[in-house]
Z-matrix of the N, CA and C atoms (Angstrom, degrees):
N
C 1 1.443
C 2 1.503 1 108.83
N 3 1.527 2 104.83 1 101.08
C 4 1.536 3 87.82 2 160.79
C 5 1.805 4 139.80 3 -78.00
N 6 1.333 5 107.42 4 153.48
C 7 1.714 6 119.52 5 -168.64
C 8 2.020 7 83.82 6 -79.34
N 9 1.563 8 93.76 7 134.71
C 10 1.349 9 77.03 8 154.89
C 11 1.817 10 133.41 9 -109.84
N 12 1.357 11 115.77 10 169.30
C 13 1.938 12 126.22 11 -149.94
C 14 1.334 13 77.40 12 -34.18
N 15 1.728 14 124.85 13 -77.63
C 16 1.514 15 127.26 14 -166.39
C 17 1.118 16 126.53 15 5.71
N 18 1.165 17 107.08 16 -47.27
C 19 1.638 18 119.40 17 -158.32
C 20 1.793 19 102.97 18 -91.81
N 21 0.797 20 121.91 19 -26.30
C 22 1.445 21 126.94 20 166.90
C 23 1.948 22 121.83 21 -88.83
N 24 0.993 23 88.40 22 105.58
C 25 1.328 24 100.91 23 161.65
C 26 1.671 25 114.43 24 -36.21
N 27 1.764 26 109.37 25 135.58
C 28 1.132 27 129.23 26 -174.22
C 29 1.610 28 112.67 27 -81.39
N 30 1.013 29 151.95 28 110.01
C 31 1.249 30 133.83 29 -152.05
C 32 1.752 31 89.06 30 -138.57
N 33 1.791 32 95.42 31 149.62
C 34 1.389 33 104.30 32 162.00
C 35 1.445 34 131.55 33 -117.17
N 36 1.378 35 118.21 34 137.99
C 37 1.502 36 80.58 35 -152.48
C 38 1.670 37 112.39 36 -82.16
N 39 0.954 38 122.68 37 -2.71
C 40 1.285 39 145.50 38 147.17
C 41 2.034 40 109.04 39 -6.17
N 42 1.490 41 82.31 40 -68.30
C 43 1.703 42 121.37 41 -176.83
C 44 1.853 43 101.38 42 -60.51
N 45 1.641 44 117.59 43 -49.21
C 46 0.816 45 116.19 44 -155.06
C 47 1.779 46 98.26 45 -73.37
N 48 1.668 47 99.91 46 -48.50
C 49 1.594 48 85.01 47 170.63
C 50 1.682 49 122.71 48 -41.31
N 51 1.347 50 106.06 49 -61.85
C 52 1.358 51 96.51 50 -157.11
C 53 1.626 52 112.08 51 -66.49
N 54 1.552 53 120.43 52 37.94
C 55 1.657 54 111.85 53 -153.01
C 56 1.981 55 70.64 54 -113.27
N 57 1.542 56 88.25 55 -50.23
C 58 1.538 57 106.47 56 -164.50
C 59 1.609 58 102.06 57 -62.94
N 60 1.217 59 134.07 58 -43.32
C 61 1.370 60 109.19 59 135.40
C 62 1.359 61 158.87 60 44.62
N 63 1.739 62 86.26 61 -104.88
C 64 1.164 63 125.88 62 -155.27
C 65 1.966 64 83.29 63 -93.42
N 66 0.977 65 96.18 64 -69.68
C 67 1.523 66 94.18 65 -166.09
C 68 1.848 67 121.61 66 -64.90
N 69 1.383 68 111.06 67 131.02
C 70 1.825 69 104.49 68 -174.66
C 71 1.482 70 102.59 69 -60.75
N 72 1.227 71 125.85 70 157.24
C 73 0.982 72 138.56 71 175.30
C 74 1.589 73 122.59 72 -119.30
N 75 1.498 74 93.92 73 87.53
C 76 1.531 75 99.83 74 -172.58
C 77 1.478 76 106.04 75 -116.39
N 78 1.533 77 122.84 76 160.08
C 79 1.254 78 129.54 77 -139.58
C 80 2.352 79 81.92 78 -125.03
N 81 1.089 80 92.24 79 78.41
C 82 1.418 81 85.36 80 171.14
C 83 1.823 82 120.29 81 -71.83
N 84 1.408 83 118.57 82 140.54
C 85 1.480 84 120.10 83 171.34
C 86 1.714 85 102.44 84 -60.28
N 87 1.416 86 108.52 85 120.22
C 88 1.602 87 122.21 86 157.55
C 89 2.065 88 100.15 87 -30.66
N 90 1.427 89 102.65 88 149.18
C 91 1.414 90 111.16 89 162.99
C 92 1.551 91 123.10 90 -94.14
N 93 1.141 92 109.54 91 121.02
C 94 1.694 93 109.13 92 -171.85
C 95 1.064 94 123.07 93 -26.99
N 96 1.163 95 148.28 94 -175.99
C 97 1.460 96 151.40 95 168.38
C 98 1.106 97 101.86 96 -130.60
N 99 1.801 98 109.71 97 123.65
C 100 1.454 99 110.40 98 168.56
C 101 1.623 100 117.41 99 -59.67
N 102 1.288 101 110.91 100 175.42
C 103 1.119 102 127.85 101 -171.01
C 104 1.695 103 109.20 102 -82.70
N 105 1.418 104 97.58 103 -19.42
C 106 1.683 105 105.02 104 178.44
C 107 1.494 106 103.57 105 -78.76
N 108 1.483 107 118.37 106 -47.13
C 109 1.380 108 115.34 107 174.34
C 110 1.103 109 123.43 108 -60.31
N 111 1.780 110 118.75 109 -35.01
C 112 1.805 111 118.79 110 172.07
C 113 1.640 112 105.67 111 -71.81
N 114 0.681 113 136.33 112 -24.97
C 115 1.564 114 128.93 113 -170.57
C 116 1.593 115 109.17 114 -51.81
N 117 1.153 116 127.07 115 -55.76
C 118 1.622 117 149.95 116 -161.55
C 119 2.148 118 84.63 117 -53.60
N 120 1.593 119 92.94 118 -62.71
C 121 1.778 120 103.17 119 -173.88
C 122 1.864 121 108.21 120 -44.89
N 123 1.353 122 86.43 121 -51.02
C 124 2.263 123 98.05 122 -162.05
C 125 1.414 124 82.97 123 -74.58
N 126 1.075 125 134.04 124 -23.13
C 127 1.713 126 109.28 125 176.46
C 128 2.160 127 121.69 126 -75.48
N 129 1.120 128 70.58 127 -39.06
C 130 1.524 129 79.37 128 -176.12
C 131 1.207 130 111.87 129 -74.58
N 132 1.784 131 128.25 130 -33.88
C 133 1.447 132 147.13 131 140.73
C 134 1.310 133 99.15 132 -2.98
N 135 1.516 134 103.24 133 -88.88
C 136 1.617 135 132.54 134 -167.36
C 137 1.587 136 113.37 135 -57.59
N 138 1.769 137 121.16 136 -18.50
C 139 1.510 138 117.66 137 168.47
C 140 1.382 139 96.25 138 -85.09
N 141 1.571 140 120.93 139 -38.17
C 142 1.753 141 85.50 140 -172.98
C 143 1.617 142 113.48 141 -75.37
N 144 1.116 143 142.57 142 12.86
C 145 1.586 144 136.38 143 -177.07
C 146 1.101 145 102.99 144 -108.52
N 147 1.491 146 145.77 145 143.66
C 148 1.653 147 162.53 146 -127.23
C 149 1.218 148 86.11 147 -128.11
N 150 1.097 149 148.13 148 144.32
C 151 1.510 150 151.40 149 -164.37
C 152 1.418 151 97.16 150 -118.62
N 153 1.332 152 109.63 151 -11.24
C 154 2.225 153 107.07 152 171.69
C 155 1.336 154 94.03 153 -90.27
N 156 1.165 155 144.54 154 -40.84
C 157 1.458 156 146.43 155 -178.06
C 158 1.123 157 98.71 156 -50.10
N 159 1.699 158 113.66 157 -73.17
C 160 1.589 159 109.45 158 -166.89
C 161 1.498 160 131.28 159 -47.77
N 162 2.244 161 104.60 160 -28.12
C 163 1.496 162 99.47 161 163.42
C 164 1.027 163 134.18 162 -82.81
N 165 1.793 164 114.67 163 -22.97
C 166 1.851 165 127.89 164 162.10
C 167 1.719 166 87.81 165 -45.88
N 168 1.011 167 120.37 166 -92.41
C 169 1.783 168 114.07 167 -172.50
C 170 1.174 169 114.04 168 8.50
N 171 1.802 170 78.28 169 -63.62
C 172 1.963 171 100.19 170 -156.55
C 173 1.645 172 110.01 171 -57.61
N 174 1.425 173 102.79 172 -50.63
C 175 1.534 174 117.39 173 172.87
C 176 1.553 175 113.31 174 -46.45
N 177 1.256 176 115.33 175 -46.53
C 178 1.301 177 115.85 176 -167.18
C 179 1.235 178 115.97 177 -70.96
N 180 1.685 179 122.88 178 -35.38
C 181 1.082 180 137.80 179 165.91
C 182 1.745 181 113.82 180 -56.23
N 183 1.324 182 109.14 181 -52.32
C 184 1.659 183 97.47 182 178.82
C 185 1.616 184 107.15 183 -67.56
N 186 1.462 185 124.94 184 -28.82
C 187 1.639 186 103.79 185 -176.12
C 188 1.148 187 122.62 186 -79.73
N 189 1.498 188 107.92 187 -9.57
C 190 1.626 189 120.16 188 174.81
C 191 1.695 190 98.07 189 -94.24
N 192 0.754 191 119.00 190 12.27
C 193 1.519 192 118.18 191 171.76
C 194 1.554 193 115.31 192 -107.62
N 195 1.440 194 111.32 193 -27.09
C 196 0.842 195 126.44 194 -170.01
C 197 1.864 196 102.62 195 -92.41
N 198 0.986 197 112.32 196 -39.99
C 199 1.689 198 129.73 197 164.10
C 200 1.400 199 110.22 198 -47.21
N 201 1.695 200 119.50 199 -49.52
C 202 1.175 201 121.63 200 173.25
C 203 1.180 202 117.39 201 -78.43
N 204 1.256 203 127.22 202 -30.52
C 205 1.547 204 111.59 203 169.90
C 206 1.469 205 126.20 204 -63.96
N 207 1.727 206 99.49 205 -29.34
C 208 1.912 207 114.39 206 -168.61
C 209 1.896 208 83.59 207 -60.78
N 210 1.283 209 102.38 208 -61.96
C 211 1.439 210 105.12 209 -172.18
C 212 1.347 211 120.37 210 -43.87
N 213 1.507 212 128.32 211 -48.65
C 214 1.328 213 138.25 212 170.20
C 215 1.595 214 105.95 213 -53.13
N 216 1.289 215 118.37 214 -34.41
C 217 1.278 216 108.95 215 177.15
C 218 2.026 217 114.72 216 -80.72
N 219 1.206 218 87.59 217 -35.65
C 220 1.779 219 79.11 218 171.38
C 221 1.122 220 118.86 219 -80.27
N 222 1.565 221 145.47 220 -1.27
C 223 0.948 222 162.91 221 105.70
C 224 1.634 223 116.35 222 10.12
N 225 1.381 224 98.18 223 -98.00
C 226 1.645 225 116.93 224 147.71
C 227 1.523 226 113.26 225 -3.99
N 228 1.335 227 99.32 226 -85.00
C 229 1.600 228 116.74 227 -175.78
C 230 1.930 229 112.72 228 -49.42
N 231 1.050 230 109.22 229 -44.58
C 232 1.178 231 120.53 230 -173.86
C 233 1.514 232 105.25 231 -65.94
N 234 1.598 233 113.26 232 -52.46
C 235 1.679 234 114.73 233 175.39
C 236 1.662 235 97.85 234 -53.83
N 237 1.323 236 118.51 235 -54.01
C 238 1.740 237 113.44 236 -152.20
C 239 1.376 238 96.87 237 -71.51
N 240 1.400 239 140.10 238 -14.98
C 241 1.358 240 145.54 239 -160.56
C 242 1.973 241 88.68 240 -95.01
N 243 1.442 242 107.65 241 -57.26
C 244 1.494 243 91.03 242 -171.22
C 245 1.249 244 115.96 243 -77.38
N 246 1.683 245 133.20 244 0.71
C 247 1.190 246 126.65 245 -170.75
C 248 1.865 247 92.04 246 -99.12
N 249 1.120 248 113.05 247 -22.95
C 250 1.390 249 93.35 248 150.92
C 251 1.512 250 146.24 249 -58.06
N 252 1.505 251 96.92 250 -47.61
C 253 0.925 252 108.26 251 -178.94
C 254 1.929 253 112.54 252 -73.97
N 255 0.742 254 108.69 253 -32.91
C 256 1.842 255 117.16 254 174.31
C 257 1.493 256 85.07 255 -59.16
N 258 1.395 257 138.89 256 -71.56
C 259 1.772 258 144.03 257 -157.82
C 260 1.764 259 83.92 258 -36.67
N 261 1.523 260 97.11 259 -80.76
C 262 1.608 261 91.08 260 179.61
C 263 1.476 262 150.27 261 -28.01
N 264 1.841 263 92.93 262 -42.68
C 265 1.476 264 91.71 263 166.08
C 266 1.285 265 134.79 264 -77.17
N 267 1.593 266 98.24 265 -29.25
C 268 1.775 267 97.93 266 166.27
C 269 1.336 268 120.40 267 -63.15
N 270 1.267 269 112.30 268 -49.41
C 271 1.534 270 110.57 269 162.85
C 272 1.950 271 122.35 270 -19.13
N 273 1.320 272 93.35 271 -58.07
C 274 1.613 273 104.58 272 -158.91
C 275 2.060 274 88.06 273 -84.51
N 276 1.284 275 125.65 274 -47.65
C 277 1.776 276 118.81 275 161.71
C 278 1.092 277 99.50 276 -60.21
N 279 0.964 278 170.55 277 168.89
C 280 1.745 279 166.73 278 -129.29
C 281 1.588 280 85.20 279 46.26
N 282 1.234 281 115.59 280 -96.70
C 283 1.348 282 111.75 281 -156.38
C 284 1.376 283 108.38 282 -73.37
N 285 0.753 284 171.64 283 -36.99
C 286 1.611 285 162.59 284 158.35
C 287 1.797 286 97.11 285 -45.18
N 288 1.061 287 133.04 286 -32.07
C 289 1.330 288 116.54 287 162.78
C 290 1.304 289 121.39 288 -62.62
N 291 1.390 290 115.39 289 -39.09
C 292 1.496 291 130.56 290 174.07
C 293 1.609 292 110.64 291 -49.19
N 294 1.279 293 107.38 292 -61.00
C 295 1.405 294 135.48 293 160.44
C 296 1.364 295 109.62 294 -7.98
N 297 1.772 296 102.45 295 -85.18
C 298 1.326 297 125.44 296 156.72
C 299 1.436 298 123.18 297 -4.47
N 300 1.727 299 85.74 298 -95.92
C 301 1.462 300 107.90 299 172.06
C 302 2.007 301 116.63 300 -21.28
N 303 1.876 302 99.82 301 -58.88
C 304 1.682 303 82.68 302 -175.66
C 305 1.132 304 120.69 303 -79.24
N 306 1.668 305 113.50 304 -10.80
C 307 1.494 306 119.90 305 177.07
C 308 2.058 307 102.97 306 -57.03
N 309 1.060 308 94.56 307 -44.62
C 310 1.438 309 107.13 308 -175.88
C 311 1.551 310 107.55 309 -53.43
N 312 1.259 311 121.00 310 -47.22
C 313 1.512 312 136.34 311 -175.78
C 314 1.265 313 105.78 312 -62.46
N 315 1.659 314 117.70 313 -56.16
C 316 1.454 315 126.27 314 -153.46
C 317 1.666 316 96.02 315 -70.75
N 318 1.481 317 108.53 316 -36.78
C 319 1.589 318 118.10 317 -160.56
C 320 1.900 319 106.01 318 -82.46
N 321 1.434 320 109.52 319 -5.34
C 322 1.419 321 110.98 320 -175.24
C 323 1.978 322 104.12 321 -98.21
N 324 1.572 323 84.85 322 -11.05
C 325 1.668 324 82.15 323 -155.84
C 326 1.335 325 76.80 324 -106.07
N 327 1.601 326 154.58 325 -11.69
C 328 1.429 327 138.33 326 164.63
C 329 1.366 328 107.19 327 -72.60
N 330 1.350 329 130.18 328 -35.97
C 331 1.429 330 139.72 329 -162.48
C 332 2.083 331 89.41 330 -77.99
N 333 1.021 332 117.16 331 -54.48
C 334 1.498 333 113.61 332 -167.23
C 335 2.006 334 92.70 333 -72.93
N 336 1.330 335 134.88 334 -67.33
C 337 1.159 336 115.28 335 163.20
C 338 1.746 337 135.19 336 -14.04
N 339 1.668 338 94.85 337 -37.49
C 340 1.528 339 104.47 338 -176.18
C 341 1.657 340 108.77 339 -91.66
N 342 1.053 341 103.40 340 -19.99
C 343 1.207 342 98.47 341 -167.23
C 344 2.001 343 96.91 342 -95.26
N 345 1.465 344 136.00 343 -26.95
C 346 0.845 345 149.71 344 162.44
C 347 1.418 346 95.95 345 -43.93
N 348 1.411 347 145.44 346 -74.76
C 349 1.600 348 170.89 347 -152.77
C 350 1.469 349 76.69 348 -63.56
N 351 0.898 350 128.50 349 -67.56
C 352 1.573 351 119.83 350 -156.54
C 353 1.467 352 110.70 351 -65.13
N 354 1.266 353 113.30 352 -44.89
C 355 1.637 354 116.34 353 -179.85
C 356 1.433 355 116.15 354 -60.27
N 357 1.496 356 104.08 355 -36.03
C 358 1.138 357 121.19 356 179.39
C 359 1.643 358 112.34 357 -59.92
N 360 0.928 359 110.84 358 -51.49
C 361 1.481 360 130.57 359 -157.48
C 362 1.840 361 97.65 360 -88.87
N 363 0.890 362 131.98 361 -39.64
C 364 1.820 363 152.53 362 154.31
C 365 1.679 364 95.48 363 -47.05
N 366 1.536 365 118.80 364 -85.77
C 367 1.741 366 98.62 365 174.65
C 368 1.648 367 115.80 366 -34.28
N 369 0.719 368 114.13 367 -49.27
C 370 1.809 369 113.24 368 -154.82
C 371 1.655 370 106.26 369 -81.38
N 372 1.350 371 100.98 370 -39.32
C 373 1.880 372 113.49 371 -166.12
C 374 1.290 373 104.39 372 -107.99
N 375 1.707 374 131.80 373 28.94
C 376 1.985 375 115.83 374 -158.30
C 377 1.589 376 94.42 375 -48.27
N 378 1.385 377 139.14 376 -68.64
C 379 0.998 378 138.23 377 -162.22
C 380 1.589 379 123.33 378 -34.38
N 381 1.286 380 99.22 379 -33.56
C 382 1.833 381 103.45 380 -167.97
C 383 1.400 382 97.83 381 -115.81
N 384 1.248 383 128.48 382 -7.93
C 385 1.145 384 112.96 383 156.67
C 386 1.584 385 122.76 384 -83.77
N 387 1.121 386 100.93 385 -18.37
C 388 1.646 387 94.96 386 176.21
C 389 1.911 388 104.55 387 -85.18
N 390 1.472 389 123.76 388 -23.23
C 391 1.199 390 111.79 389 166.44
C 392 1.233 391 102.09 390 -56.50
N 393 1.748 392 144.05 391 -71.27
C 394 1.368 393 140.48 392 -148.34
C 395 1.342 394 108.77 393 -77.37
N 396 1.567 395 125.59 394 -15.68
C 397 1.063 396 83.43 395 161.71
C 398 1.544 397 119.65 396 -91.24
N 399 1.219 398 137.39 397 -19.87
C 400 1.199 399 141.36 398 149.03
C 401 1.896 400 118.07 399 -12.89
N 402 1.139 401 90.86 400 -66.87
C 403 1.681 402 103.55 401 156.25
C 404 1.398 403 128.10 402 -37.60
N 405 1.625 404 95.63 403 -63.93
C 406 1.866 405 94.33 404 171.01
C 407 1.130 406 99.44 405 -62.53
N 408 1.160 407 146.13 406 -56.98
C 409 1.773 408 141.18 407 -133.04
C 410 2.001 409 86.56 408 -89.21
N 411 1.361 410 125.72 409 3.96
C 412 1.591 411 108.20 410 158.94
C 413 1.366 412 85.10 411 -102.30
N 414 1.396 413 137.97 412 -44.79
C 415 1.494 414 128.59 413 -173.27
C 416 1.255 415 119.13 414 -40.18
N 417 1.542 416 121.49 415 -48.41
C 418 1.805 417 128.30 416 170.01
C 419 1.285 418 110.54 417 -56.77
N 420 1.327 419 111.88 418 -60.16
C 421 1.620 420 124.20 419 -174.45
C 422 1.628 421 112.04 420 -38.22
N 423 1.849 422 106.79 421 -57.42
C 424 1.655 423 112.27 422 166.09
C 425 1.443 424 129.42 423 -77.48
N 426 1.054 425 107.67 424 14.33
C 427 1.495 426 117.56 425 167.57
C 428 1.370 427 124.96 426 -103.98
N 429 1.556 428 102.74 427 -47.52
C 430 2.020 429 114.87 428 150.02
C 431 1.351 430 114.55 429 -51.24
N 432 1.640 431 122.77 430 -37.15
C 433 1.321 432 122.91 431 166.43
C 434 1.891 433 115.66 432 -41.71
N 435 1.190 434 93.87 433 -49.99
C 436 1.213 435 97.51 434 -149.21
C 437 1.954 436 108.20 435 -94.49
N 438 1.302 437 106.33 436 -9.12
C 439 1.419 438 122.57 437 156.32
C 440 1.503 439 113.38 438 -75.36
């Protein structure tokens, strides 16, 4: 059914600016709605939703809640299991560095001992030390041979 033009006011928009204007433009807060006026809405709300739907929902929501917690708990377990296991491994790298470390010491102070022995043994013996090492240096040579 159409309204007919009549019934609507002729407007310019000319007019409409200067109305907007004229008038402040303040953004007032809406007035609450009683609870007598919302009721009529939450009822009709509540007929369109299936009340087996809303507990399938409901259901679905606690077993997936319940899924996320099982999970949150193996979670848990899994961190406290590897922060053990990390405690341990540093433990055992800690000491195998230590390890290291005197291997490093023991092996600097045989190498300077050996090399002391040799100087030593070179002053006193030049002659036979220059045969042996002569000797070793075919000893390396037939050993690279043979690799």
């Amino acid at each position: 059914m159409k309204c007919p033009a009549e019934h609507f006011p002729k407007s310019n928009p000319s007019d409409e600016h200067s109305k907007k204007q004229e008038e402040p433009q303040t953004h007032e807060e809406p007035e609450p709605i009683s609870t007598e006026e919302r009721q009529p809405f939450v009822n009709s709300l509540l007929n369109l939703i299936d009340q087996n739907k809303i507990d399938g929902i409901i259901d679905t929501q606690r077993h997936m809640m319940a899924r996320f917690e099982k999970t949150n708990e193996m979670l848990v377990n899994c961190n406290a299991l590897s922060l053990s296991r990390y405690e341990i491994a540093m433990k055992e790298v800690k000491r195998m560095s230590q390890n290291l470390g005197e291997m490093k010491k023991d092996l600097d102070y045989i190498f300077k001992r050996v090399k002391f022995i040799r100087t030593k043994y070179n002053q006193q013996h030049p002659e036979a030390f220059k045969s042996l090492m002569n000797k070793g240096n075919q000893l390396d040579e037939e050993e690279d041979e043979e690799s």
